[in-house]
C-alpha positions in Angstrom: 153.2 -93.6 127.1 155.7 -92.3 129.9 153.0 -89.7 131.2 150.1 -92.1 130.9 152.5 -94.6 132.8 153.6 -92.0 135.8 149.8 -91.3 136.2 148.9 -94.8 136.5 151.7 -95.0 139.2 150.3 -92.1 140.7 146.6 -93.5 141.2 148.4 -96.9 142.8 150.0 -94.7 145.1 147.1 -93.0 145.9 145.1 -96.4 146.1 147.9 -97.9 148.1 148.0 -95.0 151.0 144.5 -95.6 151.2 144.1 -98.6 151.7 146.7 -98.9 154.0 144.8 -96.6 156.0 142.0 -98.9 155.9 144.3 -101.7 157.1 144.0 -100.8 161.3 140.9 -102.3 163.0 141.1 -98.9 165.5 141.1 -96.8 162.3 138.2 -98.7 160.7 136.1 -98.5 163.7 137.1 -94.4 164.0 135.5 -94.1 160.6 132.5 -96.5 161.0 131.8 -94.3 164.7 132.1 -91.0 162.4 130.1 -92.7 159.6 127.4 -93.5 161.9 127.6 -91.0 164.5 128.8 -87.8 162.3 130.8 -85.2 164.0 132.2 -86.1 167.2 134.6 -84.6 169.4 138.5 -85.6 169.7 137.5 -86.5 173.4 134.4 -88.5 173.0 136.5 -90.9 170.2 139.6 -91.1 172.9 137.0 -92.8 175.2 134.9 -94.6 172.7 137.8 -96.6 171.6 139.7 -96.1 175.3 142.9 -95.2 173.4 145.2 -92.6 174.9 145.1 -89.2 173.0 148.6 -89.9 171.4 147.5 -93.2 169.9 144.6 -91.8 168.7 146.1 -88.9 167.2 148.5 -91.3 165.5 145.2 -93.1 163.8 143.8 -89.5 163.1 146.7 -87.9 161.0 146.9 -91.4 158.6 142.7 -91.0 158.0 143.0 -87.0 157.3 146.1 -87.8 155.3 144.0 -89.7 153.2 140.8 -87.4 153.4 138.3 -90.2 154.7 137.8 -87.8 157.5 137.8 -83.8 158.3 138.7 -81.8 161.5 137.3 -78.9 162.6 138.6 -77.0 165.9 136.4 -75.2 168.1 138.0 -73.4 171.2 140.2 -76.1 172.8 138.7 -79.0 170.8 138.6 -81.1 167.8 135.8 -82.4 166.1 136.1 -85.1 163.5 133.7 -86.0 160.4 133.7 -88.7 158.2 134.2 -87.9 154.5 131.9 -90.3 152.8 132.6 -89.5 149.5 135.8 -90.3 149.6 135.1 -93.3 151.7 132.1 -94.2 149.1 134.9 -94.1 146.6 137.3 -96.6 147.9 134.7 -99.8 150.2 132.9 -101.4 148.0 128.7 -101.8 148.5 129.4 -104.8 150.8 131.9 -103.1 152.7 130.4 -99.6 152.3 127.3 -101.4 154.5 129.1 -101.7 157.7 129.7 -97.5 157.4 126.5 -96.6 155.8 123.7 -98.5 156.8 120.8 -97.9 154.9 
């Protein structure tokens, strides 16, 4: 019962982070431009959303820390990708809509 318990606290953690990741209008709108956009460089999202870099580094770290998106760093520069699975696995079809339209 104590290990079933401590992995049911475990997944509520996990859902919790997540969620709270989801609770920023700037980082929802960074994953619905990488949703519907796909890769897109560090400098094209800082002017998208006119945020200064630091901000938006800020918004960055709390979506990679949850895995809804990946970097990858070419030369000087990042580029950032929505991880839908992830996402797919958290929004529900309603919500999933606004990222994935179909």
């Amino acid at each position: 019962m104590v290990k079933q318990t401590a992995v049911c606290d475990t997944t509520l953690l996990d859902y919790e982070k997540n969620f709270k990741a989801l609770s920023d209008q700037k980082r929802l709108h960074i994953l619905r431009i990488l949703a519907t956009e796909g890769r897109t460089c560090v400098c094209d999202l800082s002017e998208l959303l006119a945020l200064p870099q630091s901000k938006l580094s800020y918004h960055l770290k709390i979506l990679l820390d949850v895995n809804f998106i990946s970097v990858e760093k070419e030369g000087k520069w990042n580029y950032y990708s929505a991880n839908s699975d992830e996402i797919k696995k958290i929004l529900s079809p309603d919500l999933c809509c606004l990222f994935y339209p179909e």
